[in-house]
C-alpha atoms as an extended CHARMM CRD file, in Angstrom:
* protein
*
        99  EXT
         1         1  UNK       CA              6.9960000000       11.4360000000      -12.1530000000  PROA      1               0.0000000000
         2         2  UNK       CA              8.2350000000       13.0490000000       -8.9810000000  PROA      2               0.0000000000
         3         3  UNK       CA              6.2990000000       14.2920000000       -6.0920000000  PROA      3               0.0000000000
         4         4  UNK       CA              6.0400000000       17.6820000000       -7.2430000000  PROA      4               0.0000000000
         5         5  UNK       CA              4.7750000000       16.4230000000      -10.6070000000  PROA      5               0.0000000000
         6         6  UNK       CA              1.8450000000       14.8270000000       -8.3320000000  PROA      6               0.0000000000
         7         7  UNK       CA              0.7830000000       17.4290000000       -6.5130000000  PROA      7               0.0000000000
         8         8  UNK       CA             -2.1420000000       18.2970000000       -8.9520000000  PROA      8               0.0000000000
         9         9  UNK       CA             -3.0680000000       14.5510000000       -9.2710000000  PROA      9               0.0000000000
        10        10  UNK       CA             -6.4150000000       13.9640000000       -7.7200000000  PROA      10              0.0000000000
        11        11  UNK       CA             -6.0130000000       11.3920000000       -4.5330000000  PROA      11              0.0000000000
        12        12  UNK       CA             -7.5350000000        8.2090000000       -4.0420000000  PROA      12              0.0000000000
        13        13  UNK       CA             -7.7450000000        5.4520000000       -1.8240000000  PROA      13              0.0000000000
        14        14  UNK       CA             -6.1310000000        1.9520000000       -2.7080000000  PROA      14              0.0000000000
        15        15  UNK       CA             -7.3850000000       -0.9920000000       -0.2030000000  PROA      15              0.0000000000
        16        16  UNK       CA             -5.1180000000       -3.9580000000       -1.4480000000  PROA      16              0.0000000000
        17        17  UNK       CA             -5.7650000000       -7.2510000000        0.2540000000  PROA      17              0.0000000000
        18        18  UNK       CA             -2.4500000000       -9.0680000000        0.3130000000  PROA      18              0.0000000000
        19        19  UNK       CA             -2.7200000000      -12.8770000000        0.5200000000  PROA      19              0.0000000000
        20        20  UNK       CA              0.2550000000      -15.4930000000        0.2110000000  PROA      20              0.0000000000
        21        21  UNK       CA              2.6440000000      -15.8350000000        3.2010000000  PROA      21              0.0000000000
        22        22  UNK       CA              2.8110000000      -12.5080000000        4.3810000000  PROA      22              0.0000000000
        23        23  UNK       CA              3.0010000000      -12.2340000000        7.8610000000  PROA      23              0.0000000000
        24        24  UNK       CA              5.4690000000      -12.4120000000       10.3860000000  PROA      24              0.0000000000
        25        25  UNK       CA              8.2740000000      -11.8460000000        7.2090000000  PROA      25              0.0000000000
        26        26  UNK       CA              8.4940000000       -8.1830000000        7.2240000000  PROA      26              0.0000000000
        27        27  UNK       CA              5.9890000000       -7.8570000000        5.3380000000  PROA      27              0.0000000000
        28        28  UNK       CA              4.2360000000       -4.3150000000        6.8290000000  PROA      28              0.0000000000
        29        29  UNK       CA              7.8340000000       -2.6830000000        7.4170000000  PROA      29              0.0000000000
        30        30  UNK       CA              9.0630000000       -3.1830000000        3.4430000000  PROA      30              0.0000000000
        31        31  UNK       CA              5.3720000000       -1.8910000000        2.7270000000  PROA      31              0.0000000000
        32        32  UNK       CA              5.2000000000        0.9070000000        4.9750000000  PROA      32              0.0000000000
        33        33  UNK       CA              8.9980000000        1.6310000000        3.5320000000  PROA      33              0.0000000000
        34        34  UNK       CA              7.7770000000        1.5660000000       -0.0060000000  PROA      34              0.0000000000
        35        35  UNK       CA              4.7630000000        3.6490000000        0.7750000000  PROA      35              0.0000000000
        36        36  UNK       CA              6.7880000000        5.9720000000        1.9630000000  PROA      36              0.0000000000
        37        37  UNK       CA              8.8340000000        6.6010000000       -0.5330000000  PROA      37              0.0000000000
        38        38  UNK       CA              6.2770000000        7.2800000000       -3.1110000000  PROA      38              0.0000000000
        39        39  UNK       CA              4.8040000000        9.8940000000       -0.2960000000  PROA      39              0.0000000000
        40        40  UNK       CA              1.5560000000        8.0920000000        0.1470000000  PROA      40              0.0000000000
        41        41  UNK       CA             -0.1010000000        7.8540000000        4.1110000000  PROA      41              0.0000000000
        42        42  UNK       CA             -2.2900000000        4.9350000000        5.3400000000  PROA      42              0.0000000000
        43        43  UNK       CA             -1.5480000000        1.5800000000        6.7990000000  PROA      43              0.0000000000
        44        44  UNK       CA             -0.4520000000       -2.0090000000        6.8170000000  PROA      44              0.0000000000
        45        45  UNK       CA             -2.2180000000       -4.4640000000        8.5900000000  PROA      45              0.0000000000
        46        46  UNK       CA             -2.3590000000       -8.0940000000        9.7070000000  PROA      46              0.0000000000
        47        47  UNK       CA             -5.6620000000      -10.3980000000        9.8080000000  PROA      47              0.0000000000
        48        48  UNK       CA             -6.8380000000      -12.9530000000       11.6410000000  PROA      48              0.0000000000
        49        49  UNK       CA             -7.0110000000      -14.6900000000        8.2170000000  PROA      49              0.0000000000
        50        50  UNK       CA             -3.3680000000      -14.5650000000        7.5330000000  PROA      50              0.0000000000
        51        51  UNK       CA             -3.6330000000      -12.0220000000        4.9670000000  PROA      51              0.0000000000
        52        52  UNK       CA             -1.8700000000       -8.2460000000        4.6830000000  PROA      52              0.0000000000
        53        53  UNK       CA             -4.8960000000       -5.4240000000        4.0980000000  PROA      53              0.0000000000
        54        54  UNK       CA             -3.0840000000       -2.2350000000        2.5360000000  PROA      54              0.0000000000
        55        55  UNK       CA             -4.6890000000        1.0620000000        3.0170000000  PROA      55              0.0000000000
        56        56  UNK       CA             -2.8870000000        3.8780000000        0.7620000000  PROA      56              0.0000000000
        57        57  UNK       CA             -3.8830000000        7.2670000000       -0.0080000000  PROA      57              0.0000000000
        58        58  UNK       CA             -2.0680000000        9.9950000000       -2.1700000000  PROA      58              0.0000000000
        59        59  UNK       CA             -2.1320000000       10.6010000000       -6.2110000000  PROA      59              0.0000000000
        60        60  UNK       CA             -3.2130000000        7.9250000000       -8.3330000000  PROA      60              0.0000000000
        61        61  UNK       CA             -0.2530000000        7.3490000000      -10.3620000000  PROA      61              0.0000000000
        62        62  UNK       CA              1.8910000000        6.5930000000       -6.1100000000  PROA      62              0.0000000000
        63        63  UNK       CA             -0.8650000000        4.1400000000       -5.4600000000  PROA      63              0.0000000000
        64        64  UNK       CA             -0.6480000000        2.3640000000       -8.6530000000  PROA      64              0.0000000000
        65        65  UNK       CA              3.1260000000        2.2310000000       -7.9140000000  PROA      65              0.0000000000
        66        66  UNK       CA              2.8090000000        0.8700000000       -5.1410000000  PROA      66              0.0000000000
        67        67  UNK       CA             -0.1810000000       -1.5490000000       -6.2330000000  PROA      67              0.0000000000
        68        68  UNK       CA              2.5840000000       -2.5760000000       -8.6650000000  PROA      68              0.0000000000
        69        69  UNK       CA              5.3890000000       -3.4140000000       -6.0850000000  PROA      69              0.0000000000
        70        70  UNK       CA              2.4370000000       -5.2400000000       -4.0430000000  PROA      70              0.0000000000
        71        71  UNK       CA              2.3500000000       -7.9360000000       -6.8930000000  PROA      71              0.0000000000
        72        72  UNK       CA              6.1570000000       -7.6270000000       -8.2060000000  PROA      72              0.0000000000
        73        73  UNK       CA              7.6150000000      -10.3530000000       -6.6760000000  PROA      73              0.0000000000
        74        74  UNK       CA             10.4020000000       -8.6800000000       -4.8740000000  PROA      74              0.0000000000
        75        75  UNK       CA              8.2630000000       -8.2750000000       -1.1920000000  PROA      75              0.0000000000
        76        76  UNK       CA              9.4280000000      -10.3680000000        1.9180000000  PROA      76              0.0000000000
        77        77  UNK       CA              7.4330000000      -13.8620000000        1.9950000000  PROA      77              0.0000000000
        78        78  UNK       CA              5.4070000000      -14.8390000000       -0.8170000000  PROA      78              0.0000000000
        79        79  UNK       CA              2.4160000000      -13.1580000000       -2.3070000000  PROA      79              0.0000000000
        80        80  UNK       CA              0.1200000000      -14.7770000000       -4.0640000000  PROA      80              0.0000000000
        81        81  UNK       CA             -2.3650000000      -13.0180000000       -5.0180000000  PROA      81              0.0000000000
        82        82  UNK       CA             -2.8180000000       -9.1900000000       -4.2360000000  PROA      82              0.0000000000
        83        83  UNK       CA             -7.2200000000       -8.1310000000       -4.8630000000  PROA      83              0.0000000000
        84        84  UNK       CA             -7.2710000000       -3.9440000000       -4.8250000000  PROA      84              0.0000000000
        85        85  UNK       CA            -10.1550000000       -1.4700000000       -4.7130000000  PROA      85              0.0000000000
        86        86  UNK       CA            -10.0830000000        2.0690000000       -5.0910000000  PROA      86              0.0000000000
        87        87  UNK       CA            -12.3240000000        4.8370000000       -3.8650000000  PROA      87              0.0000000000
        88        88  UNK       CA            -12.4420000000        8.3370000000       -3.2410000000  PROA      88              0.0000000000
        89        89  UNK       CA            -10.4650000000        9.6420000000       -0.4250000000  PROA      89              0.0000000000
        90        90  UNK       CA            -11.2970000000        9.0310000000        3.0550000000  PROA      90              0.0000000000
        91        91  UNK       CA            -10.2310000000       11.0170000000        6.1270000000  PROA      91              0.0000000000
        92        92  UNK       CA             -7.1810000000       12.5210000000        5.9460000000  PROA      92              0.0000000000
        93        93  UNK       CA             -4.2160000000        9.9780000000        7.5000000000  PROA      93              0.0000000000
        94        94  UNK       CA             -0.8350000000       11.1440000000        9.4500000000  PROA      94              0.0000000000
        95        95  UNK       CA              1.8820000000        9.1330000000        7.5730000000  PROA      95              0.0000000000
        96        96  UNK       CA              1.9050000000        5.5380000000        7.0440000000  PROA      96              0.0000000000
        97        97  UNK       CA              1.4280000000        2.5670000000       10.2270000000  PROA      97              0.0000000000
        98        98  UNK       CA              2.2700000000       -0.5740000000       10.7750000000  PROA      98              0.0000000000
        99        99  UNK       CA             -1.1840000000       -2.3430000000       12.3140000000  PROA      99              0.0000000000
């Protein structure tokens, strides 16, 4: 499905909580690339805790794409487990940040 297929999708909001070795591996960048690509907006961000919390928003069938490449083995580090929830959209966000 390409973007123009999406554009009647409704949105929602993935939060995906990364944990494994994810930080300081590129980690946010190959996220923020991917999320990109599948013309989503949100964020990657670090935690205190060592884990990766990934904030997407776009068309449900982007997010589960990306929810998909979260756990597919191919990422920077090591993932070990990825824990999503999805909601309704929030606020609109301007593209997609590294945090």
């Amino acid at each position: 499905m390409d973007a123009t297929d999406r554009r009647d999708e409704p949105e929602v909001r993935l939060t995906a909580w990364v944990h494994g070795h994810v930080q300081g591996v590129g980690f946010r960048w190959w996220t923020r690339s991917r999320a990109l690509e599948l013309g989503l907006t949100g964020y990657a961000a670090n935690k205190p805790d060592g884990r990766v919390q990934v904030v997407a928003q776009g068309p449900r069938s982007a997010c589960e794409q990306l929810l998909a490449l979260l756990r597919g083995g191919q990422t920077p580090g090591r993932v070990d487990t990825v824990v999503a929830d999805w909601t309704e959209p929030g606020d609109p966000i301007d593209g997609f940040t590294e945090r």
